[in-house]
C-alpha positions as CSV (number, residue, x, y, z in Angstrom):
1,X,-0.3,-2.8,29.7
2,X,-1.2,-4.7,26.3
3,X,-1.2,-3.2,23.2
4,X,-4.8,-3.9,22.4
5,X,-5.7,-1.9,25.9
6,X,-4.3,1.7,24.4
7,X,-6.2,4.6,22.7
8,X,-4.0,5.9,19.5
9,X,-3.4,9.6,20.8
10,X,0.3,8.4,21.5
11,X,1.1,7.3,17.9
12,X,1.8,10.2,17.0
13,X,5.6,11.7,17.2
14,X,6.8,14.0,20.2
15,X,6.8,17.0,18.3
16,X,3.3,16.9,16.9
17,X,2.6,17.2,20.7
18,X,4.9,20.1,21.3
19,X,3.5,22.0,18.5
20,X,0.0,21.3,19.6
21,X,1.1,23.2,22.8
22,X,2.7,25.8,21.6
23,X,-0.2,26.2,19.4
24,X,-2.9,26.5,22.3
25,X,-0.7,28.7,24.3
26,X,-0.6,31.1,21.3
27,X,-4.2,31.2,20.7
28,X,-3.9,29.2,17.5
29,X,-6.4,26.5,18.5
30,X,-9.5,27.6,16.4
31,X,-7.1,28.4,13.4
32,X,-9.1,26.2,10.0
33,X,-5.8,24.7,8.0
34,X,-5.3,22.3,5.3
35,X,-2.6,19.5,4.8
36,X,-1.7,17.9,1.4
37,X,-0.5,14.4,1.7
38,X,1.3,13.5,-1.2
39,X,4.8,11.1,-2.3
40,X,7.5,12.4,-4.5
41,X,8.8,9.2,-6.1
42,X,7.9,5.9,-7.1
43,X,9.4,3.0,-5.7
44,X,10.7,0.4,-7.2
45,X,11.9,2.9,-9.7
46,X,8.3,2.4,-11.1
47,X,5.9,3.7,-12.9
48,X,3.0,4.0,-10.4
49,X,2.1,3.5,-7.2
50,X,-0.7,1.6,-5.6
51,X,-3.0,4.1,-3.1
52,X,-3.3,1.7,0.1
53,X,-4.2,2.5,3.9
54,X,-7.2,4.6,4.1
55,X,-9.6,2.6,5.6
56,X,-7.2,1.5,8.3
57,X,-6.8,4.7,8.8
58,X,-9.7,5.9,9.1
59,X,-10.5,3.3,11.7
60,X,-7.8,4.6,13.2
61,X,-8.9,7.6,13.5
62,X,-11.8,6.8,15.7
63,X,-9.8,5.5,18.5
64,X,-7.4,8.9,18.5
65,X,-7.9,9.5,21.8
66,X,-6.1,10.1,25.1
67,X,-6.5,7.6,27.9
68,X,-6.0,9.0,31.7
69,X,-2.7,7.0,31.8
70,X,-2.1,8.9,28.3
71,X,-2.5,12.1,30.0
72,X,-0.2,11.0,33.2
73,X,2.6,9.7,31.3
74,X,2.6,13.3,29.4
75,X,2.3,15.0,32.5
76,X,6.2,13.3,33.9
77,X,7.3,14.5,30.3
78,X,6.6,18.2,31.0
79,X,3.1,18.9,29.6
80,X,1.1,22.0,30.9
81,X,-2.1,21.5,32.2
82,X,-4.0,23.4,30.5
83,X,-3.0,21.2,27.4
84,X,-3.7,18.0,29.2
85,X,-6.8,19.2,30.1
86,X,-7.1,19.7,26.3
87,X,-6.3,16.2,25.2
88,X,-8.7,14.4,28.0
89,X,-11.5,15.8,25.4
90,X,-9.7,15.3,22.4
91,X,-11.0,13.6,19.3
92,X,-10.7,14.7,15.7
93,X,-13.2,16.3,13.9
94,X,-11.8,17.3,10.5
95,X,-12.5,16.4,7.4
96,X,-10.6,14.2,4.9
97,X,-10.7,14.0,0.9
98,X,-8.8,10.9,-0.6
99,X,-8.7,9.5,-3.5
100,X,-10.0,5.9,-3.6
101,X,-8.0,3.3,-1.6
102,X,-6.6,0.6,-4.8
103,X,-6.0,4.2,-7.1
104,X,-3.4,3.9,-9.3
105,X,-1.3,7.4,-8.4
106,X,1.4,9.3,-9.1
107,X,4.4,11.3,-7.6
108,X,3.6,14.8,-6.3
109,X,-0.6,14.8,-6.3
110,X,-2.2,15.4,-3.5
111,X,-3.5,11.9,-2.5
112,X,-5.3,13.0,1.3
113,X,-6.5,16.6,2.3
114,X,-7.1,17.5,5.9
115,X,-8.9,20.2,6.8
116,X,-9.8,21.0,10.5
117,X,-8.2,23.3,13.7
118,X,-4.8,23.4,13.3
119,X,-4.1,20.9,16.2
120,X,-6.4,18.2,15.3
121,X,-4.6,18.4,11.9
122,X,-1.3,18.4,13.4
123,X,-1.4,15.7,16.0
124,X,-2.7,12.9,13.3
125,X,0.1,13.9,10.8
126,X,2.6,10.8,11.7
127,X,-0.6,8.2,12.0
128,X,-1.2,9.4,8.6
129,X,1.7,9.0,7.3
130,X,2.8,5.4,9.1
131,X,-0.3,3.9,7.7
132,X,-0.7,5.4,4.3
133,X,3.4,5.3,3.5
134,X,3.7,1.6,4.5
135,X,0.5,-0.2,2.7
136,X,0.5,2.2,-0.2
137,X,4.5,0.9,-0.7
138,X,3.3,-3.0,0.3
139,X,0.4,-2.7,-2.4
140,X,2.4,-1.3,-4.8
141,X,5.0,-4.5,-4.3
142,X,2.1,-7.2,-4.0
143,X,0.7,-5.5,-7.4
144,X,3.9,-5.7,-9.3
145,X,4.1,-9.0,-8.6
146,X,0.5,-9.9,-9.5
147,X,1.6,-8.0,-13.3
148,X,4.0,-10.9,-14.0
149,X,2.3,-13.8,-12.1
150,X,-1.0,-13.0,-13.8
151,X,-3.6,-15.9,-13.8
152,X,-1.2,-17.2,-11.3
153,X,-1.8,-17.4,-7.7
154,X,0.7,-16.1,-5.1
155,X,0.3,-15.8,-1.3
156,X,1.7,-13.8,1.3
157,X,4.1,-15.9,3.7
158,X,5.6,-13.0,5.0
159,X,4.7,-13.1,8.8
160,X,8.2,-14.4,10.3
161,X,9.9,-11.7,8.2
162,X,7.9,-8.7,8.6
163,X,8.5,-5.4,10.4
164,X,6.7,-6.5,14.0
165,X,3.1,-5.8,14.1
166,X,3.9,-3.7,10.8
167,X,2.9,-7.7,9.3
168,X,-1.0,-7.1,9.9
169,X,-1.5,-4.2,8.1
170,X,1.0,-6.1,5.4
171,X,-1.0,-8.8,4.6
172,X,-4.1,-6.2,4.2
173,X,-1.8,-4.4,1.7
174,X,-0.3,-7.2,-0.4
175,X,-4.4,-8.6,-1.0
176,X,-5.0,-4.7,-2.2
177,X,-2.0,-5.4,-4.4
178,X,-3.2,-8.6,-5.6
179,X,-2.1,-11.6,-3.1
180,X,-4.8,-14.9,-3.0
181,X,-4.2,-15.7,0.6
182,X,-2.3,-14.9,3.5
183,X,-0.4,-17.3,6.2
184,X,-1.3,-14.3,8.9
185,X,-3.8,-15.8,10.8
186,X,-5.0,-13.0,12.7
187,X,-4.6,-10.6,9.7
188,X,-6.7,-13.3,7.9
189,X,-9.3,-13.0,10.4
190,X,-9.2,-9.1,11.3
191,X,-9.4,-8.6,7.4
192,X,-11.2,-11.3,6.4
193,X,-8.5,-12.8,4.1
194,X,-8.6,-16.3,2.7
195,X,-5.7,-17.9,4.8
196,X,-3.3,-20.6,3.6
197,X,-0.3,-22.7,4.6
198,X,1.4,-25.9,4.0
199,X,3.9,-27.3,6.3
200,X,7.5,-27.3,7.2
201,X,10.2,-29.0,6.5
202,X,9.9,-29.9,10.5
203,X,7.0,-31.5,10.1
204,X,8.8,-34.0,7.6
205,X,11.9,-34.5,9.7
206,X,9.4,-34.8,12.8
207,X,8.8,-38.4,11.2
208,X,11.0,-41.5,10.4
209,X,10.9,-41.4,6.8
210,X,9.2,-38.9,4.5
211,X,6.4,-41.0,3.2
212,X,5.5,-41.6,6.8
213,X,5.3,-37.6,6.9
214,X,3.2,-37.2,3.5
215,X,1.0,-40.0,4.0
216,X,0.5,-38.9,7.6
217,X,-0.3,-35.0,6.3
218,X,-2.6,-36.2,4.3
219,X,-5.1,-38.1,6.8
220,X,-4.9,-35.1,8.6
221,X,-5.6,-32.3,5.5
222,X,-7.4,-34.6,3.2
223,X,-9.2,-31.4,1.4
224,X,-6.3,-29.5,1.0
225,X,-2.9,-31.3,1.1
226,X,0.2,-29.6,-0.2
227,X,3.5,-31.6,0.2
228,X,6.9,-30.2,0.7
229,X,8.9,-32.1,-1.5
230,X,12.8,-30.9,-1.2
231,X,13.6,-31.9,2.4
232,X,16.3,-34.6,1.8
233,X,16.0,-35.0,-2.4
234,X,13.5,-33.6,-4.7
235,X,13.1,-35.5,-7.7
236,X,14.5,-38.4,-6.4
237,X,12.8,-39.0,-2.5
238,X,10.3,-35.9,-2.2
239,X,8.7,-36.3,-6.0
240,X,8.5,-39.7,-6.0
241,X,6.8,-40.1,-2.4
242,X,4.4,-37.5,-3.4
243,X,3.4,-39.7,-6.5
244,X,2.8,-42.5,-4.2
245,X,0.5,-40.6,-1.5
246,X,-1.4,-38.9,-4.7
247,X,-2.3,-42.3,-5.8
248,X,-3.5,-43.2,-2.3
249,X,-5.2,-40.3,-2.3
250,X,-7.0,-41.0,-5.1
251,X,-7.8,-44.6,-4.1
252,X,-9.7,-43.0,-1.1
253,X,-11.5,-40.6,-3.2
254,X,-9.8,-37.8,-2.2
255,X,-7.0,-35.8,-4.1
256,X,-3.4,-34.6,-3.6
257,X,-3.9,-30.6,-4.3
258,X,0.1,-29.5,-5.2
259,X,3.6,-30.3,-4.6
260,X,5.3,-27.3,-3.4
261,X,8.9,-26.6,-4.1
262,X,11.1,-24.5,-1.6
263,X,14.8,-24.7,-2.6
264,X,17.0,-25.4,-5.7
265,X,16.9,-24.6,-9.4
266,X,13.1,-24.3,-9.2
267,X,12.9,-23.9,-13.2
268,X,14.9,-26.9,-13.5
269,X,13.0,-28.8,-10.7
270,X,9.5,-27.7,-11.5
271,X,9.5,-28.8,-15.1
272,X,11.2,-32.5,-14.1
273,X,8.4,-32.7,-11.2
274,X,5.6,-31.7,-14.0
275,X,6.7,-34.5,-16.4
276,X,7.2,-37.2,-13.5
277,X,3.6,-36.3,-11.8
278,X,1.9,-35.8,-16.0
279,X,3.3,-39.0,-16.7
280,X,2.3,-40.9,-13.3
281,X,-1.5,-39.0,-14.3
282,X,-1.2,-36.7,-11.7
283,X,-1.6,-33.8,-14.0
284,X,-4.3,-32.3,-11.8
285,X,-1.8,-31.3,-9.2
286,X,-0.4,-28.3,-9.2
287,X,3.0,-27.1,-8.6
288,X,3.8,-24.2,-5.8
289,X,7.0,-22.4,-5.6
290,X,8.4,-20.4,-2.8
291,X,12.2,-18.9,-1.7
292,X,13.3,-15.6,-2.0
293,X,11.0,-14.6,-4.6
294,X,10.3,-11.3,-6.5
295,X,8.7,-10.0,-9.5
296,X,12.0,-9.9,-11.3
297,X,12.6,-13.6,-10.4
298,X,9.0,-14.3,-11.1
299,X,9.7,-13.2,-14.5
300,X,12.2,-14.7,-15.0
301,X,11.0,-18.2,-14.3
302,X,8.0,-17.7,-16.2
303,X,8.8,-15.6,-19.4
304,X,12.6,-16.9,-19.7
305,X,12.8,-20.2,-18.6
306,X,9.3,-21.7,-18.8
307,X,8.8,-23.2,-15.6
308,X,6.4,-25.0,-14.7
309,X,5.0,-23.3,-11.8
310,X,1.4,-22.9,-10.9
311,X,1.3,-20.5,-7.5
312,X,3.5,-18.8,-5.5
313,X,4.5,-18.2,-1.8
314,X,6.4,-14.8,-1.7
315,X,7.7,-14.0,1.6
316,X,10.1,-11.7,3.1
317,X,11.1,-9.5,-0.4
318,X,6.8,-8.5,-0.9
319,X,6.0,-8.4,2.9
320,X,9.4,-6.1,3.8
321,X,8.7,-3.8,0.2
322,X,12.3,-5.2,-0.7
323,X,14.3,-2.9,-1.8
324,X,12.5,0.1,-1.1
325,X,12.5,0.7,3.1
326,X,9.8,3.4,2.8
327,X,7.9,5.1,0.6
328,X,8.6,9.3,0.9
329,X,5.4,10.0,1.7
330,X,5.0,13.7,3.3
331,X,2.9,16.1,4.9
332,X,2.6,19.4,3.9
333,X,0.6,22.8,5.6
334,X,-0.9,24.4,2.2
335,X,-3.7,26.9,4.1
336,X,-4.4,28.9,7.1
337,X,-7.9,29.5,6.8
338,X,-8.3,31.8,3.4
339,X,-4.4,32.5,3.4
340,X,-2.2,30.3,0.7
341,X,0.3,28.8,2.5
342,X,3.4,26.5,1.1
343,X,7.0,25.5,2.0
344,X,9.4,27.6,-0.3
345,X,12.5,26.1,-1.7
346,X,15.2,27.2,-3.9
347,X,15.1,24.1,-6.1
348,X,11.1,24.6,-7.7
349,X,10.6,21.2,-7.9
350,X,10.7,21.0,-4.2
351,X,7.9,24.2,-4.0
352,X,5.0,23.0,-2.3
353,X,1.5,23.6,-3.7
354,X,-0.4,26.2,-1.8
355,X,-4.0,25.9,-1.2
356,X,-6.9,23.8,-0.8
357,X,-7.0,21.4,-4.2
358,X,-8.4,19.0,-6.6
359,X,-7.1,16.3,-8.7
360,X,-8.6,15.6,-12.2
361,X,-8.0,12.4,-14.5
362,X,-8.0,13.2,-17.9
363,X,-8.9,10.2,-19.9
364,X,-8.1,9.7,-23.6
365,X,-10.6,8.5,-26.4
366,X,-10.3,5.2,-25.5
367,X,-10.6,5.8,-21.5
368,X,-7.4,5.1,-20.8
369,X,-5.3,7.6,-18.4
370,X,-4.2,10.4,-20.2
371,X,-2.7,13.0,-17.5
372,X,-3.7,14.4,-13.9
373,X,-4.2,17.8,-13.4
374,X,-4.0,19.3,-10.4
375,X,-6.2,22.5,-9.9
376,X,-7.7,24.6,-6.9
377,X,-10.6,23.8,-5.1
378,X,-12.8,26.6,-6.6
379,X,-11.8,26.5,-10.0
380,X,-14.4,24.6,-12.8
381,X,-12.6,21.9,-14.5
382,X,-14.7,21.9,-17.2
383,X,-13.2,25.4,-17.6
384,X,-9.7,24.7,-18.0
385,X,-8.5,24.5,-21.2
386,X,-4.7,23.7,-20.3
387,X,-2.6,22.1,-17.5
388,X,1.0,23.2,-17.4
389,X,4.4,21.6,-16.1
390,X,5.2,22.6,-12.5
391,X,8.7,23.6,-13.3
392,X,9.1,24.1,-17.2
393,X,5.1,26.1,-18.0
394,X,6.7,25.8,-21.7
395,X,5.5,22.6,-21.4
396,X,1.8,22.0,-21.2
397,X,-1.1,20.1,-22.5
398,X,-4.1,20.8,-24.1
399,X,-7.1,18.9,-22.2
400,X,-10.0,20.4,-23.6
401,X,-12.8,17.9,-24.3
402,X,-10.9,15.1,-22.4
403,X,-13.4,12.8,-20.5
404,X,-12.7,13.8,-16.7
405,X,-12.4,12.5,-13.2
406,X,-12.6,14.0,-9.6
407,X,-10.1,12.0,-7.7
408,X,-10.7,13.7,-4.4
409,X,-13.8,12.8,-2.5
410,X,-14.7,13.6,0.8
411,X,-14.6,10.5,3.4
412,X,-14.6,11.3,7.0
413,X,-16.3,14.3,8.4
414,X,-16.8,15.5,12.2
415,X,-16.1,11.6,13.6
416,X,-17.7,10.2,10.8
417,X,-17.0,7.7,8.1
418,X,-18.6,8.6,4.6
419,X,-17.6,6.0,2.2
420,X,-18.5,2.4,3.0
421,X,-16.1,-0.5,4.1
422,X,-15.1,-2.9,1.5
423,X,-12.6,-5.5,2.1
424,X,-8.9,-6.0,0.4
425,X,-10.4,-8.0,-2.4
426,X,-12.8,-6.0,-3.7
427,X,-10.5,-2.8,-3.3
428,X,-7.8,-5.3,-5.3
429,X,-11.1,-5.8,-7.8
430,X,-11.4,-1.5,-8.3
431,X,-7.5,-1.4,-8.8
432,X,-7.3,-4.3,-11.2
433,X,-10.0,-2.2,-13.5
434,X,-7.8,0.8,-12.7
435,X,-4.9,-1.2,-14.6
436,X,-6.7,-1.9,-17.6
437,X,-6.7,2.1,-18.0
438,X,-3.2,2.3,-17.5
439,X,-1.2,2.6,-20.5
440,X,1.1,-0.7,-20.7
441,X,4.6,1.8,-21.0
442,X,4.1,2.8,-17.4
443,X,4.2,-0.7,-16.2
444,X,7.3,-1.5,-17.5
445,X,9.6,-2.4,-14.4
446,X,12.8,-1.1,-16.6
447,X,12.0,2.6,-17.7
448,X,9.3,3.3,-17.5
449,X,7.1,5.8,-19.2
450,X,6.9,9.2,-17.0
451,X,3.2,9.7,-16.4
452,X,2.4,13.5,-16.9
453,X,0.9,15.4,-13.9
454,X,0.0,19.2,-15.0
455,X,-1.1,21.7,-12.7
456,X,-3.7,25.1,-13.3
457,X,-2.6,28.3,-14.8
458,X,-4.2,29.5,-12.0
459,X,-2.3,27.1,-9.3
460,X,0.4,27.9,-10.9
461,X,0.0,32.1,-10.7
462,X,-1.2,31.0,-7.2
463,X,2.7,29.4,-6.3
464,X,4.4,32.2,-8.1
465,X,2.6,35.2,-6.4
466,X,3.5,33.6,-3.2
467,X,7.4,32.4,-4.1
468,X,7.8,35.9,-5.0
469,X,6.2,37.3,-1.5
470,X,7.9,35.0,0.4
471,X,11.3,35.9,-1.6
472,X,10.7,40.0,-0.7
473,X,9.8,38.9,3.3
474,X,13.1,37.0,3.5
475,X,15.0,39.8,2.2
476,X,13.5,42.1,4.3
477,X,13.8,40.2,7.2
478,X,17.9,39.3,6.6
């Protein structure tokens, strides 16, 4: 059985299917609940994060379903019938509200309600999370990048080093963050993704000497040849033989596109490859690097060493979300139909929110982001003259006749897609706008500035009522 041949109901983790039993057996099945989906900490030890996933998700959602073979493998693993019998007619019907996929976000707002029975709700929880956790963590990487590289192309060539198939949804998620091009051909086509790719240093060694190899590449890509230069000697073999085929090239009406550069000092090399190709009046061709690069190495190259490097192939560190392995996204039960529900801790930071909610962008006078508040559903946000610290209420801001936003919008409702499609680069165009409202302190990669996120007075009377209730039923119950 391939892959490609399976409905989704099985992507989901064994538990969600226990629960979703026990539920039915209890008569919980037509029980209305809301889930928060939210992260609690940058990565990268940011200042942001970069909202990625949802419309792979909501795709996704489509084709969560149970097969026949779905329902007989669940049958040899203990499954009642009356469940399966359940699941053969399963599909969800809930609703979503998201924020926009590209939103620039921060830790501990909800980013995704779900409202619906409570075992629709339940069984899509680790879908949810799998898809919104791993692109919003890849787009955040791709993004960072993009910050320092600027007007500077990069690419994604992370295919070989990727998580599995985790690589498709990758290469959708570095684009969102900012990425030219991919070298995932089928991501390139699923997504519609420029693709791009050079060659190998296999392709040079396949030949008896390396001009053989460039001049050969070159009949071959006339429109779009990139030479590998550091297969046996940069600046004295690969350079050089690079010159010679650009010349050709040009003789033949045709052009030599860039020189790319995959090993070594590439400071040192790309500015000794710029002068020899400037001075042989190559200057049109452009100068790719690629190895082991990061934003912080990207930086460096560029701000502290001036090299001179024109695009980038960034592979395993943006396409694995190097050095962060996941982003902490969670999942959190915040109503059963009109009661308040939330997960109580003894450390208040770790005190979910209870209830169905909004999230409001305050702007400042120059529309740039100013703090997110987050209040309940009913309340009027043009009513609220405060938002208050989560933990320390001391601490609060006055957002009175601040410019607003709704962040939450409803986008999938009874099998239903609301919003329309858009690809990668025109969700990287909405978060690249989204940037320019960012204050510049919270895109420092060392320190940054702590973006405020306030919640109601009412919320926040909401969470204490119910930390106190829940304190008096635990003593009771003791």
């Amino acid at each position: 059985m391939q892959l490609s041949d399976q409905k989704l109901g099985l992507y989901t983790d064994f538990y969600e299917l226990t629960m979703a039993q026990g539920y039915l057996s209890c008569h919980k099945q037509n029980q209305q609940v809301c889930f928060d989906y939210y992260y609690r900490t940058n990565p990268y030890k940011g200042g942001f994060t970069v909202f990625a996933g949802l419309q792979d998700l909501l795709d996704m959602l489509g084709d969560f379903t149970f097969s026949e073979s779905d329902i007989e493998y669940l049958s040899t693993q203990g499954f009642e019938t009356a469940f399966l019998d359940y699941l053969r007619d399963f599909r969800f019907k809930g609703r979503l509200f998201s924020v926009k996929e590209g939103e620039i976000v921060f830790p501990n707002e909800p980013l995704v309600r779900v409202e619906g029975n409570i075992i629709e709700c339940q069984l899509i929880e680790s879908l949810l999370l799998n898809i919104l956790n791993f692109e919003s963590l890849i787009a955040t990487k791709a993004f960072r990048i993009k910050l320092i590289a600027g007007e500077r192309l990069f690419a994604d060539f992370g295919l070989r080093r990727a998580q599995g198939l985790g690589s498709i949804h990758a290469s959708r998620a570095a684009v969102i963050g900012g990425a030219s091009s991919t070298s995932n051909v089928l991501a390139a086509k699923l997504f519609n993704i420029p693709v791009s790719g050079t060659m190998a240093h296999s392709w040079v060694q396949s030949f008896d000497n390396e001009l053989e190899a460039f001049r050969s590449y070159a009949k071959t890509h006339p429109d779009n040849t990139v030479l590998l230069v550091d297969t046996y000697d940069t600046l004295h073999s690969g350079v050089p033989n690079a010159i010679t085929v650009g010349h050709e090239m040009k003789a033949e009406g045709t052009r030599l596109k860039a020189i790319r550069l995959d090993s070594g000092d590439l400071a040192y090399l790309s500015k000794k490859a710029r002068k020899m190709l400037d001075a042989a009046g190559l200057d049109d061709v452009q100068i790719i690097a690629s190895n082991q690069l990061n934003e912080y190495v990207i930086k460096t190259l560029l701000r502290d060493q001036n090299a001179a490097i024109d695009g980038f192939g960034i592979g395993t560190e943006l396409i694995t979300g190097k050095d962060n392995a996941a982003l902490d996204g969670v999942y959190k039960l915040s109503a059963i139909d009109s009661e308040l529900k939330m997960k109580f801790s003894e450390n208040t930071e770790k005190i979910t929110l209870p209830g169905r909610k909004q999230v409001i962008r305050y702007l400042d006078e120059e529309g740039n982001f100013f703090r997110d508040g987050i209040i309940l559903e009913e309340e009027d946000p043009d009513n609220l003259p405060k938002i208050y610290h989560r933990v320390y209420p001391e601490k609060n801001t006055d957002v009175a006749g601040h410019q607003k936003e709704s962040l939450l919008e409803l986008v999938f409702s009874e099998g239903e897609v609301l919003i329309p499609r858009k690809s990668p680069q025109e969700i990287y165009r909405f978060l690249e706008q989204r940037s320019q409202q960012l204050p510049e302190e919270h895109k420092r990669f060392i320190s940054p500035h702590i973006y405020k996120v306030g919640i109601s007075e009412k919320l926040m009377s909401a969470r204490n009522a119910l930390t106190t209730k829940l304190k008096t039923l635990h003593r009771e119950n003791k």
